[in-house]
MIMI-366436 format. One record per atom (N, C-alpha, C): x, y, z. Coordinates in pm, whole numbers, plus 32768, in hexadecimal, padded with zeros to 4 digits. Layout:
REM MIMI-366436
XYZ...
This chain:
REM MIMI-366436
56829293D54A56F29261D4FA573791EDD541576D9206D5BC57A39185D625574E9100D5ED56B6912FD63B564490B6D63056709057D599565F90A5D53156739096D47656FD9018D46A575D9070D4CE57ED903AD4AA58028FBAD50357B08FD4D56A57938F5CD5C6578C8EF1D5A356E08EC9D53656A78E89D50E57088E6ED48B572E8EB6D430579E8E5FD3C057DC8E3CD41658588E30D46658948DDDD46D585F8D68D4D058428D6FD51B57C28CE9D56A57838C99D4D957498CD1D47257448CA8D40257C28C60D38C58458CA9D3AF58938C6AD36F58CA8BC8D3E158948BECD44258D78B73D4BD58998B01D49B58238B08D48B57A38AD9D45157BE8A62D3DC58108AAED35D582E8AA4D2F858708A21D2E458FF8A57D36559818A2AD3445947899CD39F58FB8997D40658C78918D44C58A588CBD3BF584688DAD38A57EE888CD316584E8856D2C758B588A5D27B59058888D249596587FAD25F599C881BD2EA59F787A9D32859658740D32459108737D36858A686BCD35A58A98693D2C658808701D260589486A5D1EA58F8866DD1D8596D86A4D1F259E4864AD1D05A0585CFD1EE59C285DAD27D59BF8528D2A3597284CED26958E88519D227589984D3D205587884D3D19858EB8526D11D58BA850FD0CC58E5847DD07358B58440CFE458BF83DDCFBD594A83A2CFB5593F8336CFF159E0831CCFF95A138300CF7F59F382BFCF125A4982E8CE6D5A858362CE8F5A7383BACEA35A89844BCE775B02845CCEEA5B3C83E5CF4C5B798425CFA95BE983A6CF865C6A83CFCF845CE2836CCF7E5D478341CEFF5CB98354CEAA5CE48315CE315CC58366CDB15D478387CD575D5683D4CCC45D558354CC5F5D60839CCBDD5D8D8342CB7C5E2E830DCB965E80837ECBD15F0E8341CBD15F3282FDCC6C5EE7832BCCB35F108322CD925ECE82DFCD855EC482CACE125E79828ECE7A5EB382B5CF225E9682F0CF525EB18327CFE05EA782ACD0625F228281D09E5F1B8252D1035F3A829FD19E5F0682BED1FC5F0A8301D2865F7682BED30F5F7D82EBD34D5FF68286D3D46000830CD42D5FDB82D0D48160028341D516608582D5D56260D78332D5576142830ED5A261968331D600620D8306D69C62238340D6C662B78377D6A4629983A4D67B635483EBD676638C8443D6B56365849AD6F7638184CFD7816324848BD7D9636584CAD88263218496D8FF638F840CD912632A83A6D95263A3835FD9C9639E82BFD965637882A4D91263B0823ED8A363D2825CD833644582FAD825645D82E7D78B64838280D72B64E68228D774653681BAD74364AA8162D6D164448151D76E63E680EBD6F663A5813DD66B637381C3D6C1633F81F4D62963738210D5B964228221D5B8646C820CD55A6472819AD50B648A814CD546646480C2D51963E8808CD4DB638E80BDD505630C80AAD4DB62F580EFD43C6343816FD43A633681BAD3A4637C8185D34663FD816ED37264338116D319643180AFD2ED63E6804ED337639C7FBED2EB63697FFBD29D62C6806BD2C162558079D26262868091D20162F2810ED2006330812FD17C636F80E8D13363E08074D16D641E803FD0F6638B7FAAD0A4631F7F96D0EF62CD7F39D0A662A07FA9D03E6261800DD04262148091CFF3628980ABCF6B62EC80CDCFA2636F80CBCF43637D8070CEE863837FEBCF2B63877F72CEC663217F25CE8062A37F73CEA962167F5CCE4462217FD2CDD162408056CE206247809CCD9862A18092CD2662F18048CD50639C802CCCE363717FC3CC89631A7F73CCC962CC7F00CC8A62637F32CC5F62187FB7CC3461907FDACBCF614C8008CC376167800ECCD260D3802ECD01606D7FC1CD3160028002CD485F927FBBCD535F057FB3CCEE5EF87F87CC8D5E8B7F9CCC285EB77FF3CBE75F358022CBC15F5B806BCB675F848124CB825F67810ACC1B5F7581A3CC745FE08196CCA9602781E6CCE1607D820DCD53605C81FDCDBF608481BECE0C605F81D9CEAF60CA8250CEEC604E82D6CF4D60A08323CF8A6079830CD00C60D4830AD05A60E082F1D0F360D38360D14960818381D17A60C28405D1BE60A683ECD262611A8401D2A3612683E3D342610A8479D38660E28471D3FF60C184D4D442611184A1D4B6614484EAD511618B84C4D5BB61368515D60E612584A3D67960B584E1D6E060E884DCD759617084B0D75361B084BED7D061978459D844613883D9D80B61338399D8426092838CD8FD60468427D8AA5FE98467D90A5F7D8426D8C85F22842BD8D45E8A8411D8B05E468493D88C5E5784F9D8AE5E4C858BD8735E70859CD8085EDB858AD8115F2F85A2D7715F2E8542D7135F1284E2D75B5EDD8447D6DD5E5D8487D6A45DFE84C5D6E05D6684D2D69F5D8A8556D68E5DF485B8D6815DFC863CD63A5E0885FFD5B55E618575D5AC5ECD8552D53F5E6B851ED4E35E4D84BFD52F5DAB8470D4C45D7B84CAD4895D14851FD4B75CDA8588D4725D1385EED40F5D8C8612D4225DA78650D3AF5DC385E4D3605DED8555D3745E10850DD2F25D5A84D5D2B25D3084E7D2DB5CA684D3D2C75C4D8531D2885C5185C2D2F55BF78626D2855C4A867ED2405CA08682D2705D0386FED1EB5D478697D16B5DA48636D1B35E0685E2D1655D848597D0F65D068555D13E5CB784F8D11E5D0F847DD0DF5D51841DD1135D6C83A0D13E5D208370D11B5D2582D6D0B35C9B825BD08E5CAE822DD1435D4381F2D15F5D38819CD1BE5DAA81DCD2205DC08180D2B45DE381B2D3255E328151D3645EBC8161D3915F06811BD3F95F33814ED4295F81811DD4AE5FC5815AD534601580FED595605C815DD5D96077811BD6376063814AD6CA603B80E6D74260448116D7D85FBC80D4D7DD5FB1807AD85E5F1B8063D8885ECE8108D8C45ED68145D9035EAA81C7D9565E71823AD8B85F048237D88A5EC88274D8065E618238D7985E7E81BBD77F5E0F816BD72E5D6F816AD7705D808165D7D65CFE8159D8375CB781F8D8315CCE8228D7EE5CC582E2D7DB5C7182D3D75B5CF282A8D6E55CC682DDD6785C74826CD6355C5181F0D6735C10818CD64A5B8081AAD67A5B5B822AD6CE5ADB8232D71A5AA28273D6995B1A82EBD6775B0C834DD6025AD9830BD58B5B4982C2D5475B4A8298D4C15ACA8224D4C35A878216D51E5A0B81B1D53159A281EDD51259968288D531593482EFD50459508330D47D59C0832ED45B59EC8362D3E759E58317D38059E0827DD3AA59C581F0D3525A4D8207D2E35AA781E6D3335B1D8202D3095B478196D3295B968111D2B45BCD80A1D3055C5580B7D3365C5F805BD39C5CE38089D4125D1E800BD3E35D8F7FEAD38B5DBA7F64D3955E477F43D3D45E507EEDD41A5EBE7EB8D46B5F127F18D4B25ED97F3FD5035F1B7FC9D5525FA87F51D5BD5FEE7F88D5F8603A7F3AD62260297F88D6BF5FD47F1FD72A5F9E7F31D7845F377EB3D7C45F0C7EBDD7F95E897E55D81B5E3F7E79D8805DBA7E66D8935D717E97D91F5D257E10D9015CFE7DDDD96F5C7C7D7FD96E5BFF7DDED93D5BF17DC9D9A05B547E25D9DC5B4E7EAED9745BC57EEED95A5BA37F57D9045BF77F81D8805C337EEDD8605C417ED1D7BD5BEE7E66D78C5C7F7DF4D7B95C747D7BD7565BC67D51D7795B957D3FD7C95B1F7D0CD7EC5AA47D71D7F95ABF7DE1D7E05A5A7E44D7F459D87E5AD78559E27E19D72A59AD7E02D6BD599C7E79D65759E67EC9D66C5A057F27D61C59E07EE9D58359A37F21D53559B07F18D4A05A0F7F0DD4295A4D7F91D47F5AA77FD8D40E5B3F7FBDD4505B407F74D4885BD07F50D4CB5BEB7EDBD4A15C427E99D4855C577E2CD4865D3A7DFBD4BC5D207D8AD5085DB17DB2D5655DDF7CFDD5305E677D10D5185EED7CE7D5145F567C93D5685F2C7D20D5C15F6D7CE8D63B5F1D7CC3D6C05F347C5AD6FD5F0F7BF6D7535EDB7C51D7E55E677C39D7FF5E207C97D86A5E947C76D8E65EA97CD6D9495EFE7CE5D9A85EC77C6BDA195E337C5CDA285E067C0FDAA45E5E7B91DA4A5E237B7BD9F65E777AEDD9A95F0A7AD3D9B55F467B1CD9965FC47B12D9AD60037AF3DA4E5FC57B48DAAE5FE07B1ADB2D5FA87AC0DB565F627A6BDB2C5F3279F1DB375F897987DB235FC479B2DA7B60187923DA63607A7944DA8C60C879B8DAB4615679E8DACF615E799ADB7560FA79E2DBE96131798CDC5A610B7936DC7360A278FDDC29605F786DDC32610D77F0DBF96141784ADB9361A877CADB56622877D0DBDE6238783FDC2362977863DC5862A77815DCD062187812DD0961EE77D2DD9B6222771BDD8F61D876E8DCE161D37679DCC1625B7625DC86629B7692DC7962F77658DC3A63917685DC56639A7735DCC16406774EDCF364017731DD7B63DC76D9DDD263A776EFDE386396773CDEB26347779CDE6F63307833DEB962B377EEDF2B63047837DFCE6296780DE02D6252788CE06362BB791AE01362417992E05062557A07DFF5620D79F3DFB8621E7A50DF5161B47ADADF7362017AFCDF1161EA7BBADF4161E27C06DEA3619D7C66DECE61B47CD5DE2961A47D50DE7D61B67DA1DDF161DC7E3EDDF061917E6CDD6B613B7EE6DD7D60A77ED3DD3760B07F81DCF660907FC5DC9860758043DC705FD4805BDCC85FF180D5DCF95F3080EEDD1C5EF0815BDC6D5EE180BBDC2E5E5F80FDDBC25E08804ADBBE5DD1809ADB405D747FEFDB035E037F7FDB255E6D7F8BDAA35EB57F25DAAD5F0D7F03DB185F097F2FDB7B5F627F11DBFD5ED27ED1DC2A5E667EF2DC2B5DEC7EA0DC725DC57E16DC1D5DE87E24DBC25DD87D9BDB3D5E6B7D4FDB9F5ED57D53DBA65F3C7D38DBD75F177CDCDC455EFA7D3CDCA65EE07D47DD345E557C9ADD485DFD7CB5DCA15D797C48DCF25DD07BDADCC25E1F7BC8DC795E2B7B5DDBEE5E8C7B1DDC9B5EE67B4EDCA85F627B0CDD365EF67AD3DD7B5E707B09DDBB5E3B7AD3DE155E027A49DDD65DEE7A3FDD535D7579D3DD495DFD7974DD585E607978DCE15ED678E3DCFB5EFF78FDDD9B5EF4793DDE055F0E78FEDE525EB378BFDEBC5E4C790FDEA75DC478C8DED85DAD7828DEA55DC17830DE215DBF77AEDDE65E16773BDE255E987764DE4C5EE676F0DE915ED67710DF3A5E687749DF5B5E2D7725E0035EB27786E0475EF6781EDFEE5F6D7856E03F5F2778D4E0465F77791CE09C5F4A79C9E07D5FE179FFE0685FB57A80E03860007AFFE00E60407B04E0A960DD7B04E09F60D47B13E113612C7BE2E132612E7BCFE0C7613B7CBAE0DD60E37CB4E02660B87D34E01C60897D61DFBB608B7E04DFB1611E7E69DF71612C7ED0DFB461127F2DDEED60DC7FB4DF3F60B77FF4DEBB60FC8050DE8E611980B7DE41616E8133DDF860F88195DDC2611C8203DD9D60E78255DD39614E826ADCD560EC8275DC26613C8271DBDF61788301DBEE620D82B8DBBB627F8341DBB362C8830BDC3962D182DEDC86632D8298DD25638B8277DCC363F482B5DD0E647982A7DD0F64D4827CDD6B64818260DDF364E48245DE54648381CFDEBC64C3815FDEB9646C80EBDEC1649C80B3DF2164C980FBDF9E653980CBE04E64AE80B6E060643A80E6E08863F480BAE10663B1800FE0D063878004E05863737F96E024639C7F24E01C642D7F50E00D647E7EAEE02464A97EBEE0BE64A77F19E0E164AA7F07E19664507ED5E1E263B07EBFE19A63417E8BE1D663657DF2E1CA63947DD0E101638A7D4DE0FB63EE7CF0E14D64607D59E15364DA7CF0E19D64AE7CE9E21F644A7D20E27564117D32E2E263C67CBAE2EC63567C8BE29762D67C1EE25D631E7B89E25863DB7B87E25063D87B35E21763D57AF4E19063C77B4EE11D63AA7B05E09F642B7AEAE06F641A7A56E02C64797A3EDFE064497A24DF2063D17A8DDF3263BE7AA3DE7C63657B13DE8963927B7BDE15632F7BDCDDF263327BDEDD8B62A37C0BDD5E626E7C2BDCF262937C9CDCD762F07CE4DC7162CD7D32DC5162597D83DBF361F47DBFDBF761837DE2DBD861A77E73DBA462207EA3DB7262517EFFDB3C62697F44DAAF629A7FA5DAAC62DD7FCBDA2E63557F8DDA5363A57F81D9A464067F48D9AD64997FBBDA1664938047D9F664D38089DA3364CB807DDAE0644D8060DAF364358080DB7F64667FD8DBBF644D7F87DB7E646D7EF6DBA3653E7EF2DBBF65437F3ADB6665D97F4DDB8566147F89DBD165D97FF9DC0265ED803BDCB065D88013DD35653C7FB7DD1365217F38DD7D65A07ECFDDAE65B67E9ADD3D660D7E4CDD4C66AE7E73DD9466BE7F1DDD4567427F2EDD59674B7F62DE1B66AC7F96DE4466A37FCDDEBE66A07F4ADF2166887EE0DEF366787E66DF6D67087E1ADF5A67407E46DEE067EE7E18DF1968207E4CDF6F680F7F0CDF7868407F53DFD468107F09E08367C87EDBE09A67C97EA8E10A67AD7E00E13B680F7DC9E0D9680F7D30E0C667907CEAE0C767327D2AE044669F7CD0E07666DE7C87DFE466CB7BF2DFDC66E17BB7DF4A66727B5DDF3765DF7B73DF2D65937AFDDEE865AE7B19DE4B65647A6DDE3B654D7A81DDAE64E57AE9DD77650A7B04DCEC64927B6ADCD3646F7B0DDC3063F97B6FDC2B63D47B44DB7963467BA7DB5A63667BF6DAE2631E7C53DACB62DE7C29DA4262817C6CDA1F61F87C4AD99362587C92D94462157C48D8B562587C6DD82C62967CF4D83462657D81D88962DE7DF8D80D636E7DB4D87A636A7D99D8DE63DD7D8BD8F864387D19D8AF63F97C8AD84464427C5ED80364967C95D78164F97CDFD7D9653F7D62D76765F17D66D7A466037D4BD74666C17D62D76466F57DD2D78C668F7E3DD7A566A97ED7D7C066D67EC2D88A66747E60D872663E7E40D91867007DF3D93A673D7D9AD90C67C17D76D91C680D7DEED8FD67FE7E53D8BE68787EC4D8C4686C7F1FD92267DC7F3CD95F67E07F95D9D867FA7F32DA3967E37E95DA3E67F57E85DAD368A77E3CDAB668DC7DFFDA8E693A7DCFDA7069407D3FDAB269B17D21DB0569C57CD5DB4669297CBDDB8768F57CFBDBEB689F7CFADC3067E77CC2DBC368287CACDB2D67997C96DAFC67B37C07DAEE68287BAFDB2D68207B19DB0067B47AE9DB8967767A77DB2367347A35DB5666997A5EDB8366937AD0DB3C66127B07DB32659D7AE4DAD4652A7AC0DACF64D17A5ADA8E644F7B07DA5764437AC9D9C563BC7B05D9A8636A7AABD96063167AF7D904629F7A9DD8B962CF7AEBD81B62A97A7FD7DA62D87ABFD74262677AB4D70A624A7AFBD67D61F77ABFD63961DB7ACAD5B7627D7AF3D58F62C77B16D508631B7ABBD4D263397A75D47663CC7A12D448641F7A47D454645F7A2BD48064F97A45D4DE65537A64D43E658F7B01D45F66107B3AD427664D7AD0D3CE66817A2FD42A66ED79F2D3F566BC799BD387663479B1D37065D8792DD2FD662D793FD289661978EAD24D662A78DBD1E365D478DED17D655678EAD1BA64C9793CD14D64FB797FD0E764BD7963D06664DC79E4D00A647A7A7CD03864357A5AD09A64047AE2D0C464277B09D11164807ADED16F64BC7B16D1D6655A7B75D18465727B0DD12D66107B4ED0C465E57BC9D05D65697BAFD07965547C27CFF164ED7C94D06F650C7CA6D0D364AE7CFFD12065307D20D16165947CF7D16C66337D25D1AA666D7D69D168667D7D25D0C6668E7D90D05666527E1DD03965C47E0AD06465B97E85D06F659D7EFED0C765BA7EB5D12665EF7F22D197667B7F42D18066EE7EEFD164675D7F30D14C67677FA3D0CF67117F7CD047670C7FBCD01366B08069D025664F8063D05F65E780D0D063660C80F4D11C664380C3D16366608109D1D166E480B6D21D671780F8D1C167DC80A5D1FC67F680D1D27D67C78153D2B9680D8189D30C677F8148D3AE673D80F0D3886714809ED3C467238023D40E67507FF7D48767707F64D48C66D07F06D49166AA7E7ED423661E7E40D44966197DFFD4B965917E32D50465827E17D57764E57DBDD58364997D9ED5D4642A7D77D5D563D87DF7D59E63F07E61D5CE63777EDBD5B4637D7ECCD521640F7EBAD4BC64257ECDD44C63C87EA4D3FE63DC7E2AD41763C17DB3D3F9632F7D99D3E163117DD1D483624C7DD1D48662197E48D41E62507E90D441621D7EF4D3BC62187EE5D34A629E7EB9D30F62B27E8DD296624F7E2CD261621C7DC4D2B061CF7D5AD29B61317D76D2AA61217DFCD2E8608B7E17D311606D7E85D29460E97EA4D25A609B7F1ED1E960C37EBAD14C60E47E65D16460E77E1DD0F160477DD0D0ED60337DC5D1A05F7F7D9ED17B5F397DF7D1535F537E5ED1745EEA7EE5D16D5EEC7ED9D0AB5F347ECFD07E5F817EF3CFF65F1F7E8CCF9D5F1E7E2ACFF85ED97D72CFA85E4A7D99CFC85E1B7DECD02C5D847DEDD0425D727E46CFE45D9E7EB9CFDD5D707F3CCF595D787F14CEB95DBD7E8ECEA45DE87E5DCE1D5D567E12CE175D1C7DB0CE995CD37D7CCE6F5C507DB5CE735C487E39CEA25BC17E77CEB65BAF7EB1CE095C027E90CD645BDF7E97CD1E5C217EF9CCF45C2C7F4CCC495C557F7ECBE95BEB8042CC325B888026CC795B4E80A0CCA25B4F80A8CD3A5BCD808ACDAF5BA18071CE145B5280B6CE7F5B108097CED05AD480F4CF1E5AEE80CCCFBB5AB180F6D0155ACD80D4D0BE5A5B806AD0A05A0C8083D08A599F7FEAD08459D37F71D0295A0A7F6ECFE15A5E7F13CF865AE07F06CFC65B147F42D0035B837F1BD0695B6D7EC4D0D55AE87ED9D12B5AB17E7AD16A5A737DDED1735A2A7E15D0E75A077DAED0AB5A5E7D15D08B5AE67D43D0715B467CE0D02B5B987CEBD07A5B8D7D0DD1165BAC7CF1D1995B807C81D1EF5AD47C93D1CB5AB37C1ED2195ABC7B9AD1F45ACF7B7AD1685AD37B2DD0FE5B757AD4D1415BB77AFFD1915C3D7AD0D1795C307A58D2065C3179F1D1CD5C057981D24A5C4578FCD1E15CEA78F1D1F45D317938D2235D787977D1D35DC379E4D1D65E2D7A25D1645EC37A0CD1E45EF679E1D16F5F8479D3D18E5FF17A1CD19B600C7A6ED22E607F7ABED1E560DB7A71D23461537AB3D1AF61CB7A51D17E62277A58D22662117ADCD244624A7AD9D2DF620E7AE9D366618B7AC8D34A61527ACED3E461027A5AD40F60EC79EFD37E60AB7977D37D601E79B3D3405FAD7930D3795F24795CD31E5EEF79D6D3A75E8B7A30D34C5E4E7A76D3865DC17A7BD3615D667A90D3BA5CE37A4FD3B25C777AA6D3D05BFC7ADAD3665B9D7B2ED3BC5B397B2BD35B5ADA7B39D37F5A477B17D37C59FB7B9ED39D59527B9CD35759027BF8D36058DB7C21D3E959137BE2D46558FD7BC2D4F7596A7BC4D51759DC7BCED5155A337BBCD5485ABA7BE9D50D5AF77C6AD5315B507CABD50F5BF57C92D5545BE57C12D59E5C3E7C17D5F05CAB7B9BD5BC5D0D7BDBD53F5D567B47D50A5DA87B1ED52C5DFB7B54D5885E927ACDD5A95E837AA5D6885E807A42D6765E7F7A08D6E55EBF798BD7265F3C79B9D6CF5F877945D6C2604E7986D70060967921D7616105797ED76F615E78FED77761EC7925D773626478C0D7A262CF7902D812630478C7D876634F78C5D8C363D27906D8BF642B7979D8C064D9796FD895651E7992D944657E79A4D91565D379BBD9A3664B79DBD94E66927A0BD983671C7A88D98E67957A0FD9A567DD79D6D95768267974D97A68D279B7D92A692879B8D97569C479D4D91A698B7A62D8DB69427AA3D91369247B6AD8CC68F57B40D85D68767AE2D84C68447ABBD7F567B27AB2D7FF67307ABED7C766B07A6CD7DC66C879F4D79B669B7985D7DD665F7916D7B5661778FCD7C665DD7891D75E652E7859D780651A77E6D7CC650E77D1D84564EA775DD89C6463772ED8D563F97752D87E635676F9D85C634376F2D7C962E47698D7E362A576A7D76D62207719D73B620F7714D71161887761D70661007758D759610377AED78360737789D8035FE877EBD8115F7B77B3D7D45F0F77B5D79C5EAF780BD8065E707869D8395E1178B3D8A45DC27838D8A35D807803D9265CF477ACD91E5C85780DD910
């Protein structure tokens, strides 16, 4: 009898395996999309050590989703959003994926966090699940990885530290510059991108000090750099953690300049640091809050309207603007959409214009569309824009 009862359930284990495989594999029509829905996915962090951004991050997606459905939808469906929080782990990002994948069954997929994207982009690559505009970047194991089913938004991290201390060296005249790096992919995307602009102008790194994510206490770091000498760091951070950096090297009079990659171009970043955030430089690669765009006035509108108790920030902003693409790719994958028709009228977009991030560009080869950034700095508790737009070679 044991042996009997053994074998059913080893048999039902059996079962429930096959099952989840079909689910990944079965026909994607059949997964995302009703006559009235259409299912969109997002792993996000909302607990763990960046709630601020993943808040921010839901409330863009939501108030663009909000203001397509108030407007008819997409092809005549509803769009439903459904977010998962992963706390900001890579565990819990690929717990999160998967249930939005084989239980929820999701047409399509966004997120936020490089560590977490780098998880569920390995996943949703086997699952042939498209990943669109996750808000993150890896060289080596996003934007450039040639992933299929990914396609990215935002500007690979080596890139960005390229043009960030390459403009800084050239144009603030930084003679020893320094960064402060996460130990994953994107602290190593960080970490090569500093070496090539300074290799390029015949300088070296002269400190290059690292964290694990979740560091909260950042004395030995700026005690190395004020040690090195630097009078610029990179920050290579989260925006929370960039603000403890900073606030820990006042505590012992270290003052270089700093300037951190796009999430830190965020006004969140001036209310935690205050006084101490003037004159601080990032990379943008959104139209600035103060435009006068009718898409910038009608993407403000509706954040006040669909999330008042929100202030717009860059994360807002990027979200808002990355699920309004997601929204334009599923409209154009047709009246029956599918993940292959989502793709399809993905690669097709060479260039599509969005109204707030400029053109974005990708090809049957090449999934990697914005590579393009501008200059701001922290002037009167303010960002301003002081470059022009500056192109990756």
């Amino acid at each position: 009898m044991r042996i009997k009862r053994f074998i059913r359930q080893l048999a039902g284990v059996f079962a429930g395996a096959a099952l989840i495989a079909a689910a990944v594999q079965q026909p994607v029509a059949a997964q995302g999309v009703t006559d009235k829905v259409v299912k969109i996915g997002a792993y996000d962090a909302l607990t763990g050590p960046i709630p601020l951004t993943g808040k921010q991050m839901s409330a863009g997606w939501n108030a663009a989703v909000n203001a397509a459905n108030d407007a008819g939808g997409v092809n005549g469906r509803k769009i439903e959003l459904l977010i998962e929080d992963d706390g900001y782990e890579p565990s819990r990002a690929m717990a999160a994926v998967r249930k939005l994948v084989e239980r929820d069954q999701v047409l399509v997929m966004t997120g936020l966090g490089t560590p977490t994207t780098v998880v569920a982009a390995k996943y949703l690559e086997q699952a042939k699940v498209p990943l669109l505009f996750p808000m993150g970047a890896s060289s080596t194991q996003l934007n450039h990885a040639g992933l299929k089913q990914l396609f990215m938004a935002h500007p690979a991290y080596l890139t960005q530290a390229e043009i960030i201390v390459g403009w800084m060296i050239d144009h603030v005249g930084v003679k020893k510059p320094c960064l402060v790096y996460q130990v994953d992919p994107s602290g190593e995307d960080h970490f090569a991108g500093a070496k090539k602009a300074v290799a390029a102008r015949k300088m070296e790194l002269s400190a290059a000090e690292t964290f694990e994510r979740g560091t909260t206490d950042f004395s030995a770091q700026v005690l190395k750099m004020k040690n090195a000498g630097c009078d610029f760091v990179y920050t290579a951070t989260t925006l929370e953690a960039s603000a403890r950096l900073v606030t820990a090297a006042d505590r012992i009079g270290f003052k270089p300049k700093y300037a951190g990659f796009t999430t830190q171009a965020d006004a969140t970043l001036i209310k935690l640091l205050g006084p101490l955030a003037e004159g601080f430089y990032a990379a943008d690669m959104m139209a600035r809050p103060e435009s006068d765009a009718p898409a910038v006035k009608a993407y403000l509108a509706n954040m006040k309207k669909y999330a008042p108790d929100v202030d717009p920030t860059f994360f807002t902003a990027y979200a808002y603007s990355a699920m309004q693409l997601v929204i334009e790719a599923i409209r154009e994958a047709g009246p029956q959409p599918t993940r292959e028709k989502v793709i399809s009228a993905l690669e097709k977009w060479n260039p599509k214009q969005s109204e707030m991030m400029g053109p974005i560009v990708f090809s049957a080869n090449d999934h990697d569309g914005k590579r393009s950034l501008y200059m701001i700095q922290v002037k009167d508790g303010k960002w301003v824009q002081v470059s022009d737009w500056i192109v990756a070679k």
